[in-house]
C-alpha positions as CSV (number, residue, x, y, z in Angstrom):
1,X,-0.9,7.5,4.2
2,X,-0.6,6.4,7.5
3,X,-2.6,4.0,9.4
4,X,-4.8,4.4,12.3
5,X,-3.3,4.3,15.3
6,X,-3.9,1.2,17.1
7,X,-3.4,0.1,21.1
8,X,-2.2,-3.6,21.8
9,X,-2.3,-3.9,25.3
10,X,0.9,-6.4,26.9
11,X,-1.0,-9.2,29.0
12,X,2.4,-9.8,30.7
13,X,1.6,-6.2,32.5
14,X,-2.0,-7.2,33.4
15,X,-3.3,-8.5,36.9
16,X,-2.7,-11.8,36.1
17,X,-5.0,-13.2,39.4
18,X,-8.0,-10.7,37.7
19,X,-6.8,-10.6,34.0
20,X,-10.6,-11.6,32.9
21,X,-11.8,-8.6,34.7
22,X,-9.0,-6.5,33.0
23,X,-10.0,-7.8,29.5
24,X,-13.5,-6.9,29.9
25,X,-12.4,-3.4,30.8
26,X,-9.7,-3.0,28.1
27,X,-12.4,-4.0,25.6
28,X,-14.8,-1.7,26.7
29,X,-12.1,0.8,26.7
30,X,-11.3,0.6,23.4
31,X,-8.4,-1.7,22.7
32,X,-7.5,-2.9,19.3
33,X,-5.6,-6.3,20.6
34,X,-4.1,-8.2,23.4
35,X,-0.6,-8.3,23.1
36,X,1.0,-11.9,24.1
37,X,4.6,-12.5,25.0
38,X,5.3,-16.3,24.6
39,X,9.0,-17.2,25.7
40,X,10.9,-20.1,26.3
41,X,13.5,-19.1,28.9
42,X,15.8,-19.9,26.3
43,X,15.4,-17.5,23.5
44,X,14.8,-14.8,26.6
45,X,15.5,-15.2,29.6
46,X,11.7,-15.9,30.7
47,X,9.1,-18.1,30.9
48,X,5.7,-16.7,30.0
49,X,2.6,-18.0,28.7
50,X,2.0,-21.1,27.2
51,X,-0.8,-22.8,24.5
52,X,-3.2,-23.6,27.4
53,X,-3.1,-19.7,28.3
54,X,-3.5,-18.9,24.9
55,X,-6.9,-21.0,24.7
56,X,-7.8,-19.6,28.0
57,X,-7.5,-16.1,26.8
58,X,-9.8,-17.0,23.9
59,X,-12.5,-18.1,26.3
60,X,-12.9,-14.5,27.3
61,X,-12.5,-12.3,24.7
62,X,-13.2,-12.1,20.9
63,X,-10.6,-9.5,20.1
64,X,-7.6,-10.3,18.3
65,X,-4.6,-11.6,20.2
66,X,-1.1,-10.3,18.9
67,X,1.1,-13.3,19.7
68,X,4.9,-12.7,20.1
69,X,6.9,-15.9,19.8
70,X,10.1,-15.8,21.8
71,X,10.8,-19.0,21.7
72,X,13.8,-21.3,19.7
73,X,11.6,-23.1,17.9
74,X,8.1,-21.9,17.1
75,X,6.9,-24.5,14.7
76,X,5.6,-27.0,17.4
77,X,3.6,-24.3,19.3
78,X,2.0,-23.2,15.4
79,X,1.4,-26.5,15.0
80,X,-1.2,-27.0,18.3
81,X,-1.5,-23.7,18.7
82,X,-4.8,-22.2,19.0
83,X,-5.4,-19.7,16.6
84,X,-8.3,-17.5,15.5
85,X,-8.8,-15.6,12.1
86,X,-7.3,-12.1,12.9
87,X,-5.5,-13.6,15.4
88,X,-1.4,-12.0,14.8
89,X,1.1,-14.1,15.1
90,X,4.8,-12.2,15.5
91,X,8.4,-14.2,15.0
92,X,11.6,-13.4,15.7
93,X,14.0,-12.5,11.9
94,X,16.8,-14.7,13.7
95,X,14.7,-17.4,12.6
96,X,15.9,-17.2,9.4
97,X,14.8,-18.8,5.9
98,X,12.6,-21.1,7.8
99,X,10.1,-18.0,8.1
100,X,9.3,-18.6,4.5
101,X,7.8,-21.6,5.6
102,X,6.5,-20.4,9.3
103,X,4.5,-17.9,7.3
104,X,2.7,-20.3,5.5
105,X,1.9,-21.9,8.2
106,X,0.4,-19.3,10.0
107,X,-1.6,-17.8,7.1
108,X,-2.6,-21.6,6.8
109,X,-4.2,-21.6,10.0
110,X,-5.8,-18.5,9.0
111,X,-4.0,-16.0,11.3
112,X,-2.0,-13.3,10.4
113,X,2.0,-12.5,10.3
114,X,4.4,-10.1,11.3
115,X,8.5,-9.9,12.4
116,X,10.1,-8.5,15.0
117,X,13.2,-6.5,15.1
118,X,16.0,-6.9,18.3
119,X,17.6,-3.3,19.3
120,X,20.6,-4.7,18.0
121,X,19.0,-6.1,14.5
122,X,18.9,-3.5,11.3
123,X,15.8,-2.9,9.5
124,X,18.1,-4.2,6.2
125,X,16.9,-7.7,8.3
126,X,13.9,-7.8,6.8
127,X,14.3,-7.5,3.1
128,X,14.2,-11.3,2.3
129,X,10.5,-11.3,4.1
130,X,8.9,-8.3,2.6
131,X,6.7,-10.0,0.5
132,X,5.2,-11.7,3.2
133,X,4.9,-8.9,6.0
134,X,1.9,-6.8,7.3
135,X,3.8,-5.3,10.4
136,X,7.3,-5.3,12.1
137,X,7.4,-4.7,15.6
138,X,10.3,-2.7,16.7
139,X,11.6,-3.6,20.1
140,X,12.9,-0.6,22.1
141,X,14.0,-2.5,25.2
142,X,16.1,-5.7,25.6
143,X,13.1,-8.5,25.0
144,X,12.2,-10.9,28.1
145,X,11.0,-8.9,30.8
146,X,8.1,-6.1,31.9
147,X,9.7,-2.6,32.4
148,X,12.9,-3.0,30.8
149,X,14.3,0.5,30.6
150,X,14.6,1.9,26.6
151,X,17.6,1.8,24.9
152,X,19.0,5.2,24.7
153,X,18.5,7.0,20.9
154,X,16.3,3.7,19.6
155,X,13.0,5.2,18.6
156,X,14.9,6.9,15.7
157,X,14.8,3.6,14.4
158,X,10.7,3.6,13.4
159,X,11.8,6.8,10.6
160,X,14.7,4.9,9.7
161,X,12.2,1.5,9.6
162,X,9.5,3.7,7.7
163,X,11.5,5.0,5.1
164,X,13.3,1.5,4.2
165,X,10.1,0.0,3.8
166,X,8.5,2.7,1.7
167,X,11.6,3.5,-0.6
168,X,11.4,-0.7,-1.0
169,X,7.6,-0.6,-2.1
170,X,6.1,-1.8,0.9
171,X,4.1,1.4,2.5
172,X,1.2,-1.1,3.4
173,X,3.3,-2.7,5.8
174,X,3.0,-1.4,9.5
175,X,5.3,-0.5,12.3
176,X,4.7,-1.0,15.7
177,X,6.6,-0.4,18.8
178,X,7.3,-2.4,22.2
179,X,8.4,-1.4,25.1
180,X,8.8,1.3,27.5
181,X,6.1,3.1,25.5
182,X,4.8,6.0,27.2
183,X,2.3,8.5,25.9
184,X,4.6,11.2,25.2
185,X,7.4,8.2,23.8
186,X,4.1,7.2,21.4
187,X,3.3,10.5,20.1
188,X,6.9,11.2,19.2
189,X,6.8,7.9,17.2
190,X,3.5,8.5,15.9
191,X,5.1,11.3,14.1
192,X,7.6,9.1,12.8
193,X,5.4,6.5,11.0
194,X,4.5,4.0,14.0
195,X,0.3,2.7,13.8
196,X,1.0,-0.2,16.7
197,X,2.3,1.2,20.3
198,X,1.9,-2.0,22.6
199,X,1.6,-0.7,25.9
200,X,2.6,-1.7,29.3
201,X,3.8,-0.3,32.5
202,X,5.0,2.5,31.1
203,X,2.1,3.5,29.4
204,X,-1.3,1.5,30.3
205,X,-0.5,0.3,33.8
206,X,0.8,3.6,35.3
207,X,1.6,3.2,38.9
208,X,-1.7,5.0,41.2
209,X,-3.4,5.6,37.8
210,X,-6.2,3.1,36.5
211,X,-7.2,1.8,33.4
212,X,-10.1,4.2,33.0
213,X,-7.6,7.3,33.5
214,X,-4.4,6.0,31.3
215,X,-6.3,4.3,28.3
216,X,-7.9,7.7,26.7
217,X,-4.7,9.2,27.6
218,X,-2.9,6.6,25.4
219,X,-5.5,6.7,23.1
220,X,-5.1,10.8,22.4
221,X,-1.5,10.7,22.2
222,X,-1.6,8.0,18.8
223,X,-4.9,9.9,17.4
């Protein structure tokens, strides 16, 4: 059965100058999380927010933040990282078998865990890490930067990510989707098995259109 359809909203695409003001109204619009891009400028080609950010972001809400690790080496961040129960913590599979160990670490710290797919990465990726999952974001767009333009034919990737993980046991295990994620690109992937659609410019913070207008919008299309 699939799982409720939830909205985790990209901080990188919030007014940065106001974003207390837009967490305030995002929560009492109905978000489910705040979705945090961390990068290193080396991983990506970026440099984003950082562990004093992270605290800061605390200070102001009590939602869940969905942390996205972009960075070559996220075991110093876990290590003085703070972290929240419910709190999501998503790494990169190019990590490789030290996610074993990452994993703990996080679910030691009381957060939870997820992976994240590249365009370019197969959903086979994954199978050493199953046991461990509880989502896998699929990225539609080349990682690093707000309103990267999806990658032509990718969303047929969720069905193909759906049905691996069920034929391999692990229906629990949700899918959800960054970048370029408009409504009618989230109801499409709704039907294919997706329960996380982070959205940014392309569907939250719609040019001329405010928060109060584009977040039931985003909201129908995932219901």
């Amino acid at each position: 059965m699939l799982s409720e359809g939830k909205i985790s909203v990209s901080v990188m695409c919030s007014d940065l100058m106001n974003l207390e003001r837009d967490f305030r109204e995002l929560e009492r619009l109905g978000t489910d999380y705040f979705h945090v891009d961390v990068t290193d400028a080396h991983f990506v080609p970026n440099l984003t927010f950082g562990i004093d950010f992270i605290r800061a972001m605390h200070g102001v809400t009590t939602l869940p933040l969905d942390i996205h690790l972009m960075v070559e080496d996220p075991a110093p961040l876990l290590e003085v990282m703070d972290l929240r129960p419910e709190d999501r913590i998503s790494l990169h599979v190019e990590q490789g078998e030290r996610l074993h160990e990452l994993a703990r670490k996080v679910r030691s710290r009381g957060a939870r865990f997820g992976l994240v797919l590249n365009p370019d990465v197969p959903v086979e990726a994954l199978e050493p890490y199953l046991p461990e999952l509880e989502w896998v974001i699929l990225m539609l767009v080349h990682p690093g930067f707000a309103g990267a333009k999806l990658i032509d034919g990718i969303m047929d990737k969720v069905a193909v990510a759906r049905r691996y993980l069920d034929e391999k046991g692990y229906p629990g295990v949700e899918i959800a989707v960054d970048g370029s994620v408009s409504c009618e690109r989230a109801r499409i992937m709704r039907g294919m098995g997706a329960s996380i659609f982070i959205g940014g410019t392309a569907g939250i913070y719609r040019k001329g259109m405010t928060l109060e207008e584009t977040m039931p919008q985003f909201r129908q299309a995932i219901s």
